[in-house]
TIFITI-980454 format. One line per 4 residues: number of its first residue (from 1); their letters; for each residue z, x, y of C-alpha. Coordinates in Angstrom, 2 decimals. Each point is the difference from the previous one (the first is absolute). Example, Ala and Ser with C-alpha at 12.3 -4.5 7.8 and 13.67 -1.06 7.14 Angstrom:
REM TIFITI-980454
1> as> 7.80/12.30/-4.50; -0.66/1.37/3.44
END
This chain:
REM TIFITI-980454
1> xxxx> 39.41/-79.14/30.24; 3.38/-0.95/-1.17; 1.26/-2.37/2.79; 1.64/1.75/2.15
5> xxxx> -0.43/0.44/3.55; -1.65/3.03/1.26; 0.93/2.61/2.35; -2.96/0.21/2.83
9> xxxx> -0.38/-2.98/2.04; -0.58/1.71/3.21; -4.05/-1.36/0.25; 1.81/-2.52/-2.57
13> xxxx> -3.16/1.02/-1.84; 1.11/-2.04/-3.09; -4.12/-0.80/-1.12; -0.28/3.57/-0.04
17> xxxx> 3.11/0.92/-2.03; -0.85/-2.77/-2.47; -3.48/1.31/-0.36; 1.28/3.46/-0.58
21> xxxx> 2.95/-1.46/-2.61; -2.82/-2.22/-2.35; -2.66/3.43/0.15; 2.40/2.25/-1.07
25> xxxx> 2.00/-2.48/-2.92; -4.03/-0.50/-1.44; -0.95/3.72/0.40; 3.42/0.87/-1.42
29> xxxx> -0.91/-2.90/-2.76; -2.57/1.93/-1.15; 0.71/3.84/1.15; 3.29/1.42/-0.50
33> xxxx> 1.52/3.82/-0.49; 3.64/-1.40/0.69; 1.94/-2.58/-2.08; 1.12/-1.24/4.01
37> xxxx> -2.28/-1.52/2.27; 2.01/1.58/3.09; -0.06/3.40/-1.97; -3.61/0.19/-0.78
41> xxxx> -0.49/-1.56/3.58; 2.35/2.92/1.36; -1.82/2.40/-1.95; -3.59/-1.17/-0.05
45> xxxx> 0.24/-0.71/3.86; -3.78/0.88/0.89; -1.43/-1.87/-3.01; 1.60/-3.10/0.82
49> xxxx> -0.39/0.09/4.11; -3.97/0.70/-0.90; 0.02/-3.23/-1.88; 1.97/-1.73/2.56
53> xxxx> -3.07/1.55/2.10; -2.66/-1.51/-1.56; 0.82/-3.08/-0.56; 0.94/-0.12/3.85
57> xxxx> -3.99/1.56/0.40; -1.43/-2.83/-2.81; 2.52/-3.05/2.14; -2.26/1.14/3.47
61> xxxx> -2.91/0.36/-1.87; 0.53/-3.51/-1.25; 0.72/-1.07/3.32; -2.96/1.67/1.61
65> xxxx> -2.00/-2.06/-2.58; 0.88/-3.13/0.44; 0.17/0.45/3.84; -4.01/0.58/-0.12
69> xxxx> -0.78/-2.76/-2.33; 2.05/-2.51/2.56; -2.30/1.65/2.69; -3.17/-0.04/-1.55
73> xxxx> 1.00/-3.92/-0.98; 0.20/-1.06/3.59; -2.81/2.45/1.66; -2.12/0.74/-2.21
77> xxxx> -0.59/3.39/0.95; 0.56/3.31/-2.47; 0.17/2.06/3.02; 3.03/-1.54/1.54
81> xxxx> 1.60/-0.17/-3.63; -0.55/3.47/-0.33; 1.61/0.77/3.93; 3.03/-1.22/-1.05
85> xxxx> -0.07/1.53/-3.11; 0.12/3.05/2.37; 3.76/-0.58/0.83; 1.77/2.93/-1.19
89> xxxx> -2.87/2.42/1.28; 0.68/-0.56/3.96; 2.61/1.80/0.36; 1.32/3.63/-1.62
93> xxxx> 4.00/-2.13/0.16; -1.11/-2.71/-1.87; -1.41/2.74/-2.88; 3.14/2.21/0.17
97> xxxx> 2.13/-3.18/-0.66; -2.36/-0.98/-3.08; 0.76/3.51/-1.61; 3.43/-0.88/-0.18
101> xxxx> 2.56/-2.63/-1.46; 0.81/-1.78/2.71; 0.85/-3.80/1.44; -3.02/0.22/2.25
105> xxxx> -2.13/0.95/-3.59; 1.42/-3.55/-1.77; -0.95/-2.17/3.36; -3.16/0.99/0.63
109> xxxx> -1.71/-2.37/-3.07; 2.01/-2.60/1.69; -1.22/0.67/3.54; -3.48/0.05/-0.17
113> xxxx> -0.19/-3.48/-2.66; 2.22/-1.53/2.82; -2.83/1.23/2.45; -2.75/-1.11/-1.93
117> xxxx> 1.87/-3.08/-0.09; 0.31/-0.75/3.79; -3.41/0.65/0.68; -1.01/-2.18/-2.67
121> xxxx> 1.97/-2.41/1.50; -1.72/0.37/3.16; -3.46/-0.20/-1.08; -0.16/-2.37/-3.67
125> xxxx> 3.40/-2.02/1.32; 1.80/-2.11/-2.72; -0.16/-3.94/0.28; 3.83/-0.01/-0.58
129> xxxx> 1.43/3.56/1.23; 3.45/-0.65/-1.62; -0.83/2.24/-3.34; -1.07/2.58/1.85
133> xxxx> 3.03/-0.16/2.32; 1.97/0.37/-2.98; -2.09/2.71/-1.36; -0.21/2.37/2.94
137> xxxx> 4.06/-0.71/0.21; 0.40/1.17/-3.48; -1.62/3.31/0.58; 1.32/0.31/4.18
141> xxxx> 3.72/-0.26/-1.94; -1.54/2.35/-2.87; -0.69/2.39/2.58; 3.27/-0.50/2.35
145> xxxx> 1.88/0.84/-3.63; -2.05/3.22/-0.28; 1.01/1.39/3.38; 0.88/-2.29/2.82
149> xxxx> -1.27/1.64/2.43; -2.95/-1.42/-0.65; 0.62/-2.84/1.61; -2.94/0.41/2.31
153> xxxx> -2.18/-1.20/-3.24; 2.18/-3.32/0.21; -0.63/-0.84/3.54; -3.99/-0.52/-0.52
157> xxxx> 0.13/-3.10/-2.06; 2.93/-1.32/1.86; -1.95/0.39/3.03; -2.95/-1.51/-1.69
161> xxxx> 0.83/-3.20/-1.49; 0.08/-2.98/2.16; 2.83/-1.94/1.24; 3.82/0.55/-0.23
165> xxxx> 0.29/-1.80/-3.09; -2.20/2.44/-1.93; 1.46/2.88/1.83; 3.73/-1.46/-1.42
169> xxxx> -1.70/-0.26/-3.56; -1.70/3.64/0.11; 3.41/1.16/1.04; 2.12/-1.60/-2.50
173> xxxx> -2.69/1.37/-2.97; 0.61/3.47/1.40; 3.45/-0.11/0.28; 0.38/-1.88/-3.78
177> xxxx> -2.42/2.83/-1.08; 1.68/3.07/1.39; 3.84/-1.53/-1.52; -1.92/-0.11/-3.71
181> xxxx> -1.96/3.77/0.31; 3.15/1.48/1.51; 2.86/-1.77/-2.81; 0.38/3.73/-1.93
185> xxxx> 1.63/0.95/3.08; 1.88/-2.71/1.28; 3.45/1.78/-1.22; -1.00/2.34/2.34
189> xxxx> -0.77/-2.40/2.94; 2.79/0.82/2.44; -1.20/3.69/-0.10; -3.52/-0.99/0.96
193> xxxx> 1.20/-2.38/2.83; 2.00/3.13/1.39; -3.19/2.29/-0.29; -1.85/-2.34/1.17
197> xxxx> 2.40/-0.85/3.27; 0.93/4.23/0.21; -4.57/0.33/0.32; 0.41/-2.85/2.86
201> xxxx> 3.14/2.05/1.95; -0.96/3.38/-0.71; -2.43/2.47/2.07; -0.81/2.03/-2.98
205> xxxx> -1.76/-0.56/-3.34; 1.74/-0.99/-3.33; 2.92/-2.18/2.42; 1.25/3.20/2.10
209> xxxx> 0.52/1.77/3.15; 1.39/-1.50/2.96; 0.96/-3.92/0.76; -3.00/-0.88/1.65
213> xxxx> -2.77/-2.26/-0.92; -2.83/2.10/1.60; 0.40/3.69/1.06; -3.00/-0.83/3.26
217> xxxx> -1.17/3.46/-0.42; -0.22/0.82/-3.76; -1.71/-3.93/-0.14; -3.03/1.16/2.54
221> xxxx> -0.18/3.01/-2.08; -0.76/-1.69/-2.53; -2.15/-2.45/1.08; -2.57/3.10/1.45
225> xxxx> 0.74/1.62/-3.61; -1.65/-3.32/-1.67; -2.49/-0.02/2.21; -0.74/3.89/-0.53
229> xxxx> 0.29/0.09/-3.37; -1.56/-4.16/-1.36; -3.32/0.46/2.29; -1.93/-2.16/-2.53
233> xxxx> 2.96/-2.51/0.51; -0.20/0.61/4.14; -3.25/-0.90/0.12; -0.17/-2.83/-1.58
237> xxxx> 2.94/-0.82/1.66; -1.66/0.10/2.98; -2.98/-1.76/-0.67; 2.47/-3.01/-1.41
241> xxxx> 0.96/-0.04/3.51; -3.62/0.28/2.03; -1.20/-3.07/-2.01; 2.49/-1.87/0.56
245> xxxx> 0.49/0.27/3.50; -3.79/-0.38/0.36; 0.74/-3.00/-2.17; 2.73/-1.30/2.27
249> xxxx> -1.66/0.45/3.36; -3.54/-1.71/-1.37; 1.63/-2.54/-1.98; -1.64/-2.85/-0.45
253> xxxx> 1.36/-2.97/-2.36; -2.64/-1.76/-0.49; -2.03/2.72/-1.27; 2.44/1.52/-2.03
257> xxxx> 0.12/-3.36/-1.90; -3.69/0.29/-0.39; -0.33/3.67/-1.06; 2.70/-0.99/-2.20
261> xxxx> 2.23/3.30/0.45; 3.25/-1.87/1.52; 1.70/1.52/-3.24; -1.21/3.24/-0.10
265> xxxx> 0.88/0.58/3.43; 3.50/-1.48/-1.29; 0.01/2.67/-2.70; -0.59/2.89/2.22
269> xxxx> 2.29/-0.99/2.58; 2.72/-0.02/-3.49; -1.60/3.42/-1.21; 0.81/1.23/4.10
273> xxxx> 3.39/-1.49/-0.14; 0.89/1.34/-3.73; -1.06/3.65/1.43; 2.05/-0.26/3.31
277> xxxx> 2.74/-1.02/-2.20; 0.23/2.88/-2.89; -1.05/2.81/2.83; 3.44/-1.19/2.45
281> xxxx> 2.33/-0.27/-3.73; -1.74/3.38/-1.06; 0.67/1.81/3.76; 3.55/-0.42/-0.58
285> xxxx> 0.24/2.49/-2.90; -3.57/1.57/-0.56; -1.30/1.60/-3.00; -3.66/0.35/-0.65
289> xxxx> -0.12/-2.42/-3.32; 1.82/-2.82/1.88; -3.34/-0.84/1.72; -1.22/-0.95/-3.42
293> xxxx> -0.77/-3.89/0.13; -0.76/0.28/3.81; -3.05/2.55/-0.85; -0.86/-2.52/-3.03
297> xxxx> -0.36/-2.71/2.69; -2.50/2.07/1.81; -2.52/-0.82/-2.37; -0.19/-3.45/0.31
301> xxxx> 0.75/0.37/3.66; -3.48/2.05/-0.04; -1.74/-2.53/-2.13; 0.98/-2.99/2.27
305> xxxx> -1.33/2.10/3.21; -3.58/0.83/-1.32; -0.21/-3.53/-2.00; 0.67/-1.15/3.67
309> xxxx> -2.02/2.30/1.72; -2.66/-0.53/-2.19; -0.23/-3.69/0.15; -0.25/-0.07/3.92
313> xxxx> -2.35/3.51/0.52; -1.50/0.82/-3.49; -0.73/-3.14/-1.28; -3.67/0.76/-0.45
317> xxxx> 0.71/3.02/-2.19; 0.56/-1.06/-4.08; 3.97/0.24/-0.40; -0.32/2.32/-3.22
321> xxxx> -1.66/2.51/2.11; 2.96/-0.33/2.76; 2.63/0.49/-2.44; -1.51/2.36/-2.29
325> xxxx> -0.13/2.45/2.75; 3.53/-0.84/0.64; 0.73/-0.02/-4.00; -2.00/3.90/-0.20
329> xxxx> 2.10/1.23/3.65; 3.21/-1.02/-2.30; -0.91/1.28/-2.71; -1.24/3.73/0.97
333> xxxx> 3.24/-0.01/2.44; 2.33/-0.84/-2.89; -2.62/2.55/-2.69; 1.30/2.68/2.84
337> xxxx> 3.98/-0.98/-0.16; 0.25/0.06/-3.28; -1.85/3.56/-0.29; 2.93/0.96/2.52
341> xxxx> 2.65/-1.86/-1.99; -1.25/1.92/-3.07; 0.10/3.48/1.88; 3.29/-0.74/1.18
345> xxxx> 1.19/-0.72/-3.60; -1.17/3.09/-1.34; 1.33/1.95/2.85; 3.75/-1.58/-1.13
349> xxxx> -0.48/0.80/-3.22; -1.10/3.74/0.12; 3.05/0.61/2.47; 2.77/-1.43/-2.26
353> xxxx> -1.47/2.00/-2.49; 0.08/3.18/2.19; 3.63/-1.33/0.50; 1.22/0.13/-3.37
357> xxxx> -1.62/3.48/-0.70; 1.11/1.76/3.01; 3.45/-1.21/-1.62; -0.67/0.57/-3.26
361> xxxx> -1.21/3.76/0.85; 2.61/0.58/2.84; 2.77/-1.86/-0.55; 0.03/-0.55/-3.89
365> xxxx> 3.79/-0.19/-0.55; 1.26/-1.26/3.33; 1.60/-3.39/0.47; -1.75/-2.48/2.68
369> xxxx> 1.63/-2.77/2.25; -2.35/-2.95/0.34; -0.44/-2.08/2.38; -1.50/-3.44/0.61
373> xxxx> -4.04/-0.50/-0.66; -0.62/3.73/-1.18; -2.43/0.46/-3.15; 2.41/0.33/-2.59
377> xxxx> 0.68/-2.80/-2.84; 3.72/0.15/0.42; -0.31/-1.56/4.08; -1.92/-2.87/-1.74
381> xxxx> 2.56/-0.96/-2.74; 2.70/0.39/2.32; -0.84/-2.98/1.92; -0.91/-1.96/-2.91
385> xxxx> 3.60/0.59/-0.66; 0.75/-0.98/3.50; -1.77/-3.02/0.44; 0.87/-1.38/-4.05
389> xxxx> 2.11/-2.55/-0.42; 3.57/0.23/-0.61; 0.28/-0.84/-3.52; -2.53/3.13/-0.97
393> xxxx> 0.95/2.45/2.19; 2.69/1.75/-2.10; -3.16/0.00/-2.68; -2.67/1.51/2.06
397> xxxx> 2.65/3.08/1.48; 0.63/0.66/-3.87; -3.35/0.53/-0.43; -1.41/1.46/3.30
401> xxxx> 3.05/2.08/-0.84; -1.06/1.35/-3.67; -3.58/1.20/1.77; 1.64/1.38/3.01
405> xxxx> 3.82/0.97/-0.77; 0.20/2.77/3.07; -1.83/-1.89/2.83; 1.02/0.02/3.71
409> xxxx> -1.25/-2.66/2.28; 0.11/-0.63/4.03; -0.14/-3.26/0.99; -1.91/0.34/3.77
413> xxxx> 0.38/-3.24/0.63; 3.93/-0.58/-0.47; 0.43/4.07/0.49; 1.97/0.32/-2.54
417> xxxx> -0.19/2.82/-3.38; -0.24/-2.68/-3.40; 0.14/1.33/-4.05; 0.18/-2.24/-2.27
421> xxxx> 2.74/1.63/-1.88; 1.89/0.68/2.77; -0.64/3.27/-0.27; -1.13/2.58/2.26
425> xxxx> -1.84/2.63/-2.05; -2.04/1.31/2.38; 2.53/0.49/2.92; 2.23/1.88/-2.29
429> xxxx> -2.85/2.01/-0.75; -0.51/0.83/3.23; 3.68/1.07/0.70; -0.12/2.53/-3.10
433> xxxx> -3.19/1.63/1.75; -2.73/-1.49/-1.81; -3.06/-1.29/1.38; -0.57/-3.34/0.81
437> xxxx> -2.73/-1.58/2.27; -0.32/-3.29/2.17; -2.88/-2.14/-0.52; -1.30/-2.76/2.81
441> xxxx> -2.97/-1.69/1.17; 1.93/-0.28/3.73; 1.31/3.36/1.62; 1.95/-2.50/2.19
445> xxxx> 2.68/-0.44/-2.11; 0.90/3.84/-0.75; 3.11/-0.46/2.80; 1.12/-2.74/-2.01
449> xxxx> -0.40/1.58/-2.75; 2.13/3.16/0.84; 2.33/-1.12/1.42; 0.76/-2.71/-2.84
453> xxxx> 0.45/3.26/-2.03; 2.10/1.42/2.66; 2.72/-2.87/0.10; -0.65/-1.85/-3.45
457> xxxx> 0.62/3.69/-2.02; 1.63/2.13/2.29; -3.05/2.62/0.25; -0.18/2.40/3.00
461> xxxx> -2.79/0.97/1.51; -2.46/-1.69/-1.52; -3.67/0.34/0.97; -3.69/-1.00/-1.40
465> xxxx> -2.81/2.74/0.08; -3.49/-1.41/-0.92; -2.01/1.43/-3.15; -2.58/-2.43/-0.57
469> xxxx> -1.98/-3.01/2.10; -2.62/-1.77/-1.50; -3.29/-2.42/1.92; 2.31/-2.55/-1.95
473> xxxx> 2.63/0.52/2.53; 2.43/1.11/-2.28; 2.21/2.81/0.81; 2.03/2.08/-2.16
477> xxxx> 3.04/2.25/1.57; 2.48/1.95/-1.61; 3.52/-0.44/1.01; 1.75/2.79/1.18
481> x> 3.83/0.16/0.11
END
């Protein structure tokens, strides 16, 4: 909140940084233990990442809103309000990503407005569309700024909008929109380009592994994984695709004019498109939440399908009926994800407690080596130190330091053993006989590990035995030299 650029730019994720920065300054404002807002921040960590939370949760909420109300305005139909009020209930990734702080969290208000948008444009179009090309621009770049990877979301209204001069203005919006959301970080703009470029030359997620654009067989993989593991998003998918070619092979002009659905066609064919396009970027370097505005699309993909369908086989049944069945099928699927989700949550929780007393009673006075994404505060302020900017680094080790003077880290990713004093408590520990344990989420890495114990502090014979594995998938060894 002072001006000065920020350290994590990878997504750039700038909207979501800025969010963060103004909810913690007011709850700061008006909350405070420490006289410093990094200390109390540094301190207070899960009272200010809850607040950060919610007003992530009241932002969709918000956005969930005022997607219905553009709905209802233009169809005039609760039900289909209410289906895509549905969103974040069709699929158990899109909930997991809502419990967390995340880029895909900020977008999603943006994504479904911009939807509501489109289809308003499709079915109550604007006399003069030149507002609303600058509008959905605005939040396109808005979105792009959040995590560019969404560019999938940009390519609908791009394909939508008629001619190449309102293509070239759409364009320019986005690209004038994305340079103002992303300015916090635009010290840092060669090291996005690089990330960026390393993602595009790179097999392997986060810009490594080999220098190859696409491994052939990790990229089929992944496409069966996505189809395995998004069915809700498969079978819309696929439906997208029968109606279409039906569409294409019965075409007729002339009646499409009449019937008036030229543009929704348009819009599905831009939905299709959008899909292909995030599912071949997301095949590249798969992870589970990276299929998040591909499985959002499904929902309007579904909408467009039955709304078609309906007009040229259901016709004589009342459209609330239709779509309150399709509203209630939504709604009990998503009631039974979210009793999962909530199972699942508990389940987390009651084995990181079992964690921390099977240390407590076990291990009370032994030193542990942590590693990244294990359930232990210190891996979480370590890479807020890591990903700070430079001019508050030295700050945030000083005080990460006072809380945790003695703490050994291993870096997975760059293998390599990190303390931020430099200091290697626990490995000395370990050389004078006491005990000290390893804690991971990834057995993988225990080679790694080893032997960068092995070469880095001239240790002998080093090996891990395990003591403790949790439904978590955390494991606990001790090290043995």
């Amino acid at each position: 909140m002072n001006g000065s650029h920020i350290g994590h730019v990878d997504h750039p994720g700038t909207p979501l940084q800025i969010t963060g920065a103004v909810t913690v300054k007011l709850l700061y404002t008006f909350s405070h233990e420490k006289d410093n807002i990094a200390e109390d921040v540094l301190y207070r960590p899960e009272y200010y990442i809850t607040a950060i939370d919610y007003t992530l949760i009241f932002l969709d909420a918000i956005g969930l809103y005022i997607t219905g109300l553009i709905i209802f305005s233009v169809k005039n139909n609760i039900f289909i309000s209410l289906f895509f009020q549905t969103v974040p209930f069709v699929s158990m990734k899109l909930l997991e990503v809502f419990s967390q702080v995340k880029t895909e969290t900020y977008a999603f208000y943006i994504i479904v407005i911009l939807i509501a948008l489109m289809l308003k444009y499709v079915y109550d179009p604007p006399e003069n569309i030149n507002p609303f090309i600058f509008l959905t621009g605005i939040l396109c770049g808005l979105i792009l700024a959040t995590k560019i990877s969404f560019v999938c979301i940009a390519l609908i209204p791009f394909i939508m909008y008629p001619g190449l001069k309102k293509k070239i203005l759409f364009s320019v919006t986005v690209a004038g929109s994305f340079t103002i959301f992303v300015l916090p970080a635009i010290s840092n703009v060669n090291y996005f380009i690089n990330w960026v470029k390393n993602l595009i030359i790179h097999n392997d997620r986060y810009g490594k592994g080999s220098d190859s654009v696409i491994n052939p067989d990790s990229y089929l993989t992944n496409i069966a994984k996505i189809v395995n593991n998004e069915r809700f998003f498969a079978v819309v998918y696929l439906l997208i695709l029968i109606v279409l070619i039906i569409s294409f092979i019965t075409k007729n002009k002339e009646e499409a004019k009449e019937n008036g659905n030229s543009a929704e066609m348009k819009l599905l064919y831009a939905l299709l498109a959008a899909m292909t396009l995030h599912v071949l970027l997301v095949a590249k370097h798969f992870s589970n939440r990276y299929m998040f505005p591909a499985i959002i699309l499904a929902v309007p993909g579904l909408f467009l399908v039955i709304f078609i369908l309906y007009k040229k086989y259901l016709s004589g049944i009342n459209a609330r009926t239709v779509f309150a069945i399709l509203f209630l099928i939504t709604f009990l699927y998503g009631a039974y994800n979210s009793r999962k989700i909530i199972s699942r949550t508990k389940t987390r929780v009651s084995e990181t407690v079992k964690l921390n007393n099977f240390l407590k009673s076990d291990y009370p006075d032994s030193e542990i080596i942590l590693s990244s994404g294990v359930s232990n505060e210190y891996t979480g302020l370590i890479l807020a130190y890591f990903y700070s900017g430079d001019n508050v680094r030295d700050n945030y080790s000083k005080i990460i330091t006072e809380r945790f003077p003695k703490q050994t880290w291993y870096d997975i990713f760059h293998d390599d053993m990190f303390s931020l004093t430099g200091k290697f408590d626990a490995v000395e520990s370990l050389k004078s006989g006491k005990t000290v344990l390893f804690q991971t989420m990834d057995e993988v890495y225990n080679d790694k590990f080893t032997a960068n114990l092995k070469s880095r502090f001239d240790l002998k014979d080093i090996s891990l035995t395990k003591v403790y594995s949790n439904e978590n998938g955390e494991l606990l060894y001790r090290i043995k030299f």
